[in-house]
N, C-alpha and C positions, 0 to 999 in steps of 0.2 A: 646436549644440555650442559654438562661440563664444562665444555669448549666454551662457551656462553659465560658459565657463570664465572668460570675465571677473569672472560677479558671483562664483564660489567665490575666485577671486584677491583681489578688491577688499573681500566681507566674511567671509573666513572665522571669521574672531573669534567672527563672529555666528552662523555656520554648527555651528562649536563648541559656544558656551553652548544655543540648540536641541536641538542633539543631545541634550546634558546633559540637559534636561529632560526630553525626550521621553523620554530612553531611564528617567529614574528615575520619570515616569509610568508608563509599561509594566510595567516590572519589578515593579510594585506589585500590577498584575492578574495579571502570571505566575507570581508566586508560589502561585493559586489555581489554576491552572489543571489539576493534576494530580488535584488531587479532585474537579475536572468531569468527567473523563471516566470513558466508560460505554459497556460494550459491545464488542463488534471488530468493528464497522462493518458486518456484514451484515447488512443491511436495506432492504427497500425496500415501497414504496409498491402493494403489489401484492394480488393476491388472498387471499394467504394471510393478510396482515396486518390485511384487511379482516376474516375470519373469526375468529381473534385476537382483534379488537375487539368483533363480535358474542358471542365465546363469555361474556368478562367482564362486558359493559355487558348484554345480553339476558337469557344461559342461567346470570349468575353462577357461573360458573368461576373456578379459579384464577389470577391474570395473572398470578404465577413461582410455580413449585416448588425448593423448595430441600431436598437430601439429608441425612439424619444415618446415617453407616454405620457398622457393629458390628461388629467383629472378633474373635470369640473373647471374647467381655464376658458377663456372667450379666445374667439380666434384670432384678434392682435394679440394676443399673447404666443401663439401659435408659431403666425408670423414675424412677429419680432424675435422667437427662440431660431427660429428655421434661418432668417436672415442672420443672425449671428452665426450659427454655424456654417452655414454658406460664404459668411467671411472667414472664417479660420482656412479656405480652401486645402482641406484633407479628404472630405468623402466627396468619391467620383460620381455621385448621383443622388437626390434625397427625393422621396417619395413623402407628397406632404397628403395631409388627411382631407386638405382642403380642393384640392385637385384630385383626388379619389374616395368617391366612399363610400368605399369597404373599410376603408381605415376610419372610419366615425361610425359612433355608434350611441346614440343617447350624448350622455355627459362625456364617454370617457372616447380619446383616440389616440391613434401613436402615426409617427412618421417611420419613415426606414432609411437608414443611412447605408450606403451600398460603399467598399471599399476593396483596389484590387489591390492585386499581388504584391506592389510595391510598395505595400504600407507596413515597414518591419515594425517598427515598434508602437502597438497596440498601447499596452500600459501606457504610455505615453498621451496617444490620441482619447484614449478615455480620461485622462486629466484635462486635455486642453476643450474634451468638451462638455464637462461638469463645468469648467470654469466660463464657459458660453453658455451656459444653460444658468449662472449664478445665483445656484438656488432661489430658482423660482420656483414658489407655492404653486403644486401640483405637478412640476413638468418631474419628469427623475429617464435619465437614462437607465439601459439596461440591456440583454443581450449578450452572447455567450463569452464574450471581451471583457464587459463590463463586470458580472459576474466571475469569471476567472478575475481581474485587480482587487474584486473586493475577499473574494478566497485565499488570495495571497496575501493580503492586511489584516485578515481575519488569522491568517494562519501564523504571521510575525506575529501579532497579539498574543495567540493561544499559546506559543510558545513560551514568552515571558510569563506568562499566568501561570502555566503549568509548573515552572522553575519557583517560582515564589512561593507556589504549594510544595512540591516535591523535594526541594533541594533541603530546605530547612527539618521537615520531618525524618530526611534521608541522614542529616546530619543528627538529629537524635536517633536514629538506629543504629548509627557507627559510635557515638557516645557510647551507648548503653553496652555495645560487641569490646569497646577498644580500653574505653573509660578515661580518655585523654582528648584534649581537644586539638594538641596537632596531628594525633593520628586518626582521627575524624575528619581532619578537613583534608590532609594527604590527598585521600580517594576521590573529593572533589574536582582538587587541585588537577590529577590523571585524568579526571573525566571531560573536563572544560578545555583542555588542551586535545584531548583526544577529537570531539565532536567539530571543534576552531579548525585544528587541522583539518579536517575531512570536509570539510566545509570548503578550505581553502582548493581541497583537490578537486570537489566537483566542480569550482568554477571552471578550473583547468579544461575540464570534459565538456564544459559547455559549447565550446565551438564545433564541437563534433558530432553533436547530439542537442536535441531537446529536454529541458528539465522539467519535470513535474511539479506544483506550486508544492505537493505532500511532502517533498524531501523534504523540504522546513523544517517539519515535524516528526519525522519518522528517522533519520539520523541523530538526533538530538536523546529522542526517547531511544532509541536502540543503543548509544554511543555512550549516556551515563549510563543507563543501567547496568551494559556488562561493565564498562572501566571501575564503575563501584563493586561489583561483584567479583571482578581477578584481585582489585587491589584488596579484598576482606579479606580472601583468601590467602593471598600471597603476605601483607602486614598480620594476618593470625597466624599462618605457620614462622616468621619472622620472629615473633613475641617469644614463642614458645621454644623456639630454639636459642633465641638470647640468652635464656637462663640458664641454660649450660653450657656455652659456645661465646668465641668473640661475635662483633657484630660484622666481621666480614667471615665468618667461616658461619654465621645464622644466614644471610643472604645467600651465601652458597647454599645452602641445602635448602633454602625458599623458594629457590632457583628449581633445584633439582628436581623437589619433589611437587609444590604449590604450582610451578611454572609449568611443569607436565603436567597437570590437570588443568591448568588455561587455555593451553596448546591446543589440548583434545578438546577440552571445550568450545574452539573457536572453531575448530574444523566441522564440528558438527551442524555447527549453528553454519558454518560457509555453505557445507553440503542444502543447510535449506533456501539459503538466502539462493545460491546457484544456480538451485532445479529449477528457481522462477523463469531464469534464463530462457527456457525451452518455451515458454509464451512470448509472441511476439508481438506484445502491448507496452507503449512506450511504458507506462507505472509499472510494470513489473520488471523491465529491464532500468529504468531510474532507481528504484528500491533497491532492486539484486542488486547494481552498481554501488549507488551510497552503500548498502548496508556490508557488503563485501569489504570496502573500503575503513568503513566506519570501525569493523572486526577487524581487519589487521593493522589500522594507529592503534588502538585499543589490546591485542597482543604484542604490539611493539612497544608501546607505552610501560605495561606492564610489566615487561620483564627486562625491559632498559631502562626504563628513564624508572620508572618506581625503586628498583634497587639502588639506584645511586642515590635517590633521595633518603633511601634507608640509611645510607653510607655514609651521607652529609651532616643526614642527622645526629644518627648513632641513639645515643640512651635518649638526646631530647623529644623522641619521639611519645615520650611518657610523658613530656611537658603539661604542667594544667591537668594532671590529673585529677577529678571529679567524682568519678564513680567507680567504687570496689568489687569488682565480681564475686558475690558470693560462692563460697565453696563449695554449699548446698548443690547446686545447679545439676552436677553429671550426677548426682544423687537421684535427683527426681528424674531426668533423663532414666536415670537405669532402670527405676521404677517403673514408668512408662513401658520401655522396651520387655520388662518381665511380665508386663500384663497382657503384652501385643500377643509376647511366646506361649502366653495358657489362654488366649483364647481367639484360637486366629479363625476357625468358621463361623464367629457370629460376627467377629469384625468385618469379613470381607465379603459377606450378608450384607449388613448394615451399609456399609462403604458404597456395593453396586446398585442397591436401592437407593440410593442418595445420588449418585450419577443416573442411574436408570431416570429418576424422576427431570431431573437436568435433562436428559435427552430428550422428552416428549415433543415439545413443542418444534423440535427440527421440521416436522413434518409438516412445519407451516409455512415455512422456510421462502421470503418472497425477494429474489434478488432484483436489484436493479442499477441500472449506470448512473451512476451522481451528478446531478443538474443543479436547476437553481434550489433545490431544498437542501442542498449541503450549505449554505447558509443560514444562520438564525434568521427568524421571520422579521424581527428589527433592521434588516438591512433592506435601503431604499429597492435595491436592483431586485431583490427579489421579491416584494411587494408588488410591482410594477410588472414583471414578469409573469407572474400567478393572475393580475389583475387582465392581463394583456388576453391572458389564456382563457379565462372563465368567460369574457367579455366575447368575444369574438370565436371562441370555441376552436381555437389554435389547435386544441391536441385531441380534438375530433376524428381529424382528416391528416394525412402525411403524403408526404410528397416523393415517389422515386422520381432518378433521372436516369433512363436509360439512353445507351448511345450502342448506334448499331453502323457498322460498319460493312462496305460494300466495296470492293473491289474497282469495279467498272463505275464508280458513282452513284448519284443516286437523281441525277437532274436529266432523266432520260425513261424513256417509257417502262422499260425493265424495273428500273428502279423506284419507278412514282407507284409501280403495281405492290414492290416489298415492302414500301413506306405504306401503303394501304390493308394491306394484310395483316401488317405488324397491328396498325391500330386497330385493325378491326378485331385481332386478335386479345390483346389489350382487353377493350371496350365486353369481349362475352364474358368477361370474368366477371364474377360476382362480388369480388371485393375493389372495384375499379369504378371509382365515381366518375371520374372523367379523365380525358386524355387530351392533348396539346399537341395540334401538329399543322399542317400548312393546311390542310382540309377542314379541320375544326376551325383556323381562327377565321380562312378566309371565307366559311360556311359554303365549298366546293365540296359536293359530295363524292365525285367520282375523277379517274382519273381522267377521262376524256375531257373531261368539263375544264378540268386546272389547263390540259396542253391548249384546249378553246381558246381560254381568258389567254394563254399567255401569247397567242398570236394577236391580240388588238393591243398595239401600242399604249392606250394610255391603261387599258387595265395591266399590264404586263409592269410598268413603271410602280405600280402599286403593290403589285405579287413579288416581284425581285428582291426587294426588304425582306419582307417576310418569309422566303424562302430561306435570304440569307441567314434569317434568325434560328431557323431549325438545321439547315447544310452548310459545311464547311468540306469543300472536297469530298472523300469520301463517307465525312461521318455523319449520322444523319442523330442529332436531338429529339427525345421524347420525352418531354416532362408528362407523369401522370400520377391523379390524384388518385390516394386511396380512399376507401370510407372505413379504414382503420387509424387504429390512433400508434403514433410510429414505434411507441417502449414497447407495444402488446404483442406477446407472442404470436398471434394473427400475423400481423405486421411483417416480422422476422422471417415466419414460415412462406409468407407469401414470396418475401424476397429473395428466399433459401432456393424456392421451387421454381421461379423463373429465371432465375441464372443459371440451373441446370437446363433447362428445356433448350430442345434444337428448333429453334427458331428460320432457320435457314440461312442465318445470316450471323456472322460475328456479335455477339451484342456482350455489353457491360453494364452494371445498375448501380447505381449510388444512391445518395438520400438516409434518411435518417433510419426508417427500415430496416437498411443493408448495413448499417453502419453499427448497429443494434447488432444484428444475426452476427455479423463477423467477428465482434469480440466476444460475444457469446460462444460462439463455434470454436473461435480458436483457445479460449477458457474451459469449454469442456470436452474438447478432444484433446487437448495437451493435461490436463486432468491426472488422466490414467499412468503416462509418462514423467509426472511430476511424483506423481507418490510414490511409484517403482524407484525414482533415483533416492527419494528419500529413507522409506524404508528398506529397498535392499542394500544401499551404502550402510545405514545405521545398522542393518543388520548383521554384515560381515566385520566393519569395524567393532563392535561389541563383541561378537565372534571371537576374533584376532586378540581382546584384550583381555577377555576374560575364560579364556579355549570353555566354552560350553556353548551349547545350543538352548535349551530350554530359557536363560537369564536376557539374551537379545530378546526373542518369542515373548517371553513376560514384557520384557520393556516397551515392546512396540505396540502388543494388544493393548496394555495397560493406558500406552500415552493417546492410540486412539479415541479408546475408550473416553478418554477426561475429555481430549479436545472436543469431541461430539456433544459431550455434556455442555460444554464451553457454548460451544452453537446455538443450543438450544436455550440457553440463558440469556443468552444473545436477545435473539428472536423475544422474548420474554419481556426483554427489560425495553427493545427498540421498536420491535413493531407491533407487540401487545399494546406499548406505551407502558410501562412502569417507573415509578419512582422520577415523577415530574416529567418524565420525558413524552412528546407529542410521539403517535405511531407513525411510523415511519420503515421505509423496506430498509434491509439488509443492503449493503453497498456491495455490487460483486467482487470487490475485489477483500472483502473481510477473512474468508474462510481459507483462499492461498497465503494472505500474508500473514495472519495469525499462524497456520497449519505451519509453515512455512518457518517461520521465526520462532515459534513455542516448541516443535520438535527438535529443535536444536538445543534449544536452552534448558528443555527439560533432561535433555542427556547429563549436560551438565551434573545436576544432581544425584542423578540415577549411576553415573562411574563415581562420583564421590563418596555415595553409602555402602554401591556393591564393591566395587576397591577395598576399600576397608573392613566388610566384613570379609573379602575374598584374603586379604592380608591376615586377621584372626583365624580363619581357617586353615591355612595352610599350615599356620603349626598346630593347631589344637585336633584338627578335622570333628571337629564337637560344632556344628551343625548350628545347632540353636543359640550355645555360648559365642561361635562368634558372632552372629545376629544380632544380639543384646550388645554385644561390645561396639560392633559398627554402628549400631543407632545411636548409642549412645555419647559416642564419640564426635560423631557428625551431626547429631540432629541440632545442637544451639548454632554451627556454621550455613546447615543448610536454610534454617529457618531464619534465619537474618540475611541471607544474600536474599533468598526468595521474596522478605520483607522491604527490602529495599528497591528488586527489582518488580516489586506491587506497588510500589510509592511511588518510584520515577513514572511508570507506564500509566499506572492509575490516575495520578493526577491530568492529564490528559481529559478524563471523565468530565472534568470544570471548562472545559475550552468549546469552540463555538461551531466550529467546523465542524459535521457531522462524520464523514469517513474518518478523521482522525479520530474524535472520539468514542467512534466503533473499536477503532485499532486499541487504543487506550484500556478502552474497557475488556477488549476482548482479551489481550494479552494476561492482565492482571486478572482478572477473572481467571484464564487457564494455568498463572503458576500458581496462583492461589491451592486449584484444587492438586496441581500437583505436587506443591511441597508439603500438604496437608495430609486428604484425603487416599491420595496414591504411594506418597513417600514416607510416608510417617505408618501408614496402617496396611495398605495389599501390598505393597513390596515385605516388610517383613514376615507380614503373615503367609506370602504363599513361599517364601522365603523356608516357614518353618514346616508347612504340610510336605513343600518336596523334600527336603531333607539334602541327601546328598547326590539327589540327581539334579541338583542344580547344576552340579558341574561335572553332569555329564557329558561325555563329548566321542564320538565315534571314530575307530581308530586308534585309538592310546591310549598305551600301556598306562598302568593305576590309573581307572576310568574315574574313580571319585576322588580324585586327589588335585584339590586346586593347581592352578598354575603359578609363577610367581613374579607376573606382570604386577606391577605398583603403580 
């Protein structure tokens, strides 16, 4: 760190003009970055994907279907929307309502637009076919394509909204900590460069990968609020050292000592963004990426490009000063922290009763993958979608598609027997409305019968198609319907349980089902794995910093503890439905990236207070006095980053996107209770019941005698 702060002292000039560039390199790729992304990140590399693959590239199937729904319309209008989009010549097939109908029903009906592998840019084709469709009264596109552009315009929107709340209120909390307006907007200035750049880097990664529409949103929010949170830290121990120091010997030691607590802070929060890694869901590896990325411009930021701006500035950082810190302040701090010290069993009473109550509702806890309800109900596509569904009872019935593989074929007596067993096998399950095969469509019940037909020439001309449509070499096609609905655990388990069974034959299942089970499965078997790296990393590194055992042990129980609380408020506010909001599940992916992100960030705090009471300790070994002095010390620093980093996330709460504003709420919600409830009241108080086995620690000599890591 030395090494550091010397060369940022001696060339910041240069540290400066770099930045400049870098940051207007970047800026140039991030400007694209928003019509890269594609999708909301559910996906993974699994079986059903594989099937997917096989349906388009083999059994030439559709690779997207996209909806056109009719509402109350005559059917020239029908006709005239279908004909325009049959002139745009993009979808390879359209299924109109008026040539089928199943797709008509009363007033309302949809077509299906059928599109293969060769259609890269979606976002695109759903432009050019709104614009064929020119709003026309009643028709509305829609469909997981259309739905994903309007999640990504939703999500560019939410962005801006949230900034226009949060930036502004963010800038009155760094007023009120700095009492200057250019060292109020400073923090800004780091954070908008921080998020620009990282922005600029994931477009970079886009060639390599798939982006999720949530980066949007989720680097943004992740990106101010730590960049405003290092620079408080690091411009408040700056301040304080200027008064006795030049302004290049105060950035040294800003350096030295603010900038190791950045450091640590960032590794912690990397350690959670990382563990996401271990799921092999496009959103948690786009998050882990951005937010990994997002932490270290924001650690580089901070402790380069922030000090030379100190350095540029010097005393004008007090420019526009506005408001006087009253001296009062560590007064009433101190007061606080001697009331925490006489009375820590009813506080930390009170405290888990108030968490305890916050937990209850977990146990309603109803996850689910985010579709068209992650849009507000105001959007055409998902009006239209919901209408599609309730109408025609879409999400009744679901669809596997299993493919089963055969060695020797399957266009020979051997194999017309396996393709019959399969289905017959199929068809005894109780949750199998129907099944799709050369026997079903051609209503041939046996096999002798199909090898019959196919020896008279002209019915053999008719069966040949039809074969063709279920066989491809050796793979043989089974579409079959469930009389489950594809989100319902039914569904999943059903899927879960016949891609185990030995069938006799090779097989693989796809469908929305399997599609379901497999991020489910690999979300809660990687689970176990995620919270091991997270808590026993946070474990040892706390360990290492502070040599005690029992002080990690508190931290980890303790951040559990809230975040569960966190959950359960959750569940409370979204799918009880409170405070305006429609009930609605849980998004599965809330609880890893909240856990995920809030374990990290809450360390942050938690080495800020216990550092510094571990600092008073070591000279005084007076237990309770340094306690009082570390609170009091820390508590106006932590309560204004933690303030700040409730404002950035929080505002999020006002945006439209549903999983965002879970993220939003959940985040802020969980630093909430931890720089409040956990940091402020059970950390001192069990702080003062143990006494000096806090820092205790096995193996070494003077067992209660702090260490003198800083």
């Amino acid at each position: 760190m030395r090494v550091l702060s010397n060369i940022v002292t001696r060339y910041y000039k240069a540290i400066l003009f770099a930045w400049l560039i870098l940051f207007i390199i970047l800026a140039i790729f991030a400007i694209r970055l928003p019509g890269l992304l594609q999708g909301d990140g559910f996906k993974t590399d699994g079986e059903h994907q594989q099937v997917m693959n096989e349906l388009t590239d083999t059994f030439d199937l559709p690779a997207e279907t996209m909806f056109v729904v009719f509402n109350h319309t005559t059917d020239d209008t029908i006709k005239k929307t279908l004909a325009n989009i049959e002139g745009l010549h993009i979808a390879e097939s359209i299924q109109s309502p008026l040539d089928d109908t199943s797709l008509y029903k009363d007033h309302i009906a949809y077509a299906m637009l059928h599109f293969n592998s060769d259609t890269n840019d979606l976002p695109g084709v759903v432009d050019k076919l709104r614009k064929a469709i020119n709003d026309e009264k009643g028709v509305t596109l829609t469909g997981g394509a259309a739905i994903n552009k309007d999640i990504n315009s939703a999500s560019q929107q939410d962005l801006v909204n949230a900034e226009a709340i949060g930036l502004p209120i963010a800038v009155i909390v760094l007023l009120l900590a700095f009492g200057s307006v250019v060292a109020a907007f400073i923090p800004l200035v780091v954070g908008i460069i921080t998020v620009v750049s990282t922005f600029g880097m994931m477009t970079l990664f886009s060639s390599t990968m798939d982006l999720s529409i949530f980066v949007m949103n989720i680097i943004p929010m992740l990106g101010l609020a730590l960049s405003i949170d290092f620079a408080l830290l690091l411009i408040n121990r700056y301040k304080e050292e200027r008064l006795k120091q030049s302004a290049q010997e105060a950035v040294q030691t800003a350096i030295l000592t603010a900038g190791r607590s950045i450091i640590f802070s960032a590794i912690c929060v990397f350690i959670g963004l990382g563990a996401m890694l271990v799921m092999k869901v496009e959103i948690f590896q786009n998050i882990a990426l951005g937010g990994m990325l997002v932490v270290l411009m924001a650690v580089l930021a901070s402790v380069t490009l922030l000090p030379a701006i100190l350095l540029l500035l010097k005393d004008h950082i007090n420019k526009w000063t506005i408001i006087r810190v009253k001296p009062g302040a560590s007064n009433r701090w101190r007061s606080f922290a001697s009331y925490v010290m006489k009375h820590p069993v009813p506080l930390i009473l009170v405290a888990l009763i108030v968490l305890g109550i916050g937990i209850i509702p977990v146990k309603d806890m109803k996850l689910a993958i985010p579709s068209a309800d992650s849009l507000p109900i105001s959007f055409d596509s998902r009006q239209a979608f919901e209408l599609m569904d309730k109408e025609f009872g879409l999400g009744e019935k679901s669809t596997i598609y299993m493919i089963a593989e055969r060695k020797d074929g399957w266009d020979n007596t051997e194999g017309l027997k396996e393709m019959k067993k399969l289905e017959d096998q199929l068809l005894a399950d109780k949750d199998v409305d129907s099944v799709n095969s050369i026997f079903t469509a051609s209503n041939i019940s046996t096999v002798e019968q199909w090898e019959q037909s196919m020896q008279a020439l002209d019915i053999k001309g008719q069966l040949t198609p039809l074969l063709e449509t279920f066989v491809q070499k050796d793979k043989l096609l089974i579409p079959v319907t469930l009389k489950l609905n594809g989100a319902s655990t039914e569904a999943q388990n059903w899927a879960r349980e016949w891609s185990e069974k030995d069938l006799g034959v090779d097989t693989m299942i796809g469908g929305r089902p399997k599609f379901n089970q497999e991020i489910f499965d690999e979300i809660f078997n990687k689970v176990g794995l995620l919270l091991a790296i997270i808590l026993g990393s946070t474990f040892v590194i706390l360990m290492i910093a502070f040599r005690s055992i029992l002080i990690p042990l508190k931290a980890i129980i303790m951040n559990v503890i809230g975040l569960t609380s966190t959950f359960g408020i959750l569940v409370y506010i979204f799918q009880y439905g409170h405070l305006g909001i429609e009930p609605t599940s849980i998004a599965l992916i809330i609880p890893v990236i909240v856990f995920s992100l809030v374990f990290g960030l809450s360390m942050d705090y938690e080495v800020f207070l216990i550092s510094r009471i571990q600092e008073e300790y070591s000279k005084s070994l007076d237990n309770t006095a340094a306690t009082i002095e570390g609170l009091t010390s820390t508590s106006k620093i932590i309560t204004s980053a933690a303030l700040i980093m409730i404002v950035i996330t929080g505002a999020f709460a006002f945006t439209d996107v549903m999983p965002v504003k879970q993220i939003g709420v959940g985040i802020a919600i969980a630093i909430a209770i931890d720089a409040s409830i956990i940091r402020l009241l059970l950390v001192p108080s069990l702080m003062k019941l143990l006494g000096k086995w806090n820092w205790w620690m096995p193996f070494r000599k003077g067992p209660y005698k702090a260490s003198k890591w800083h």
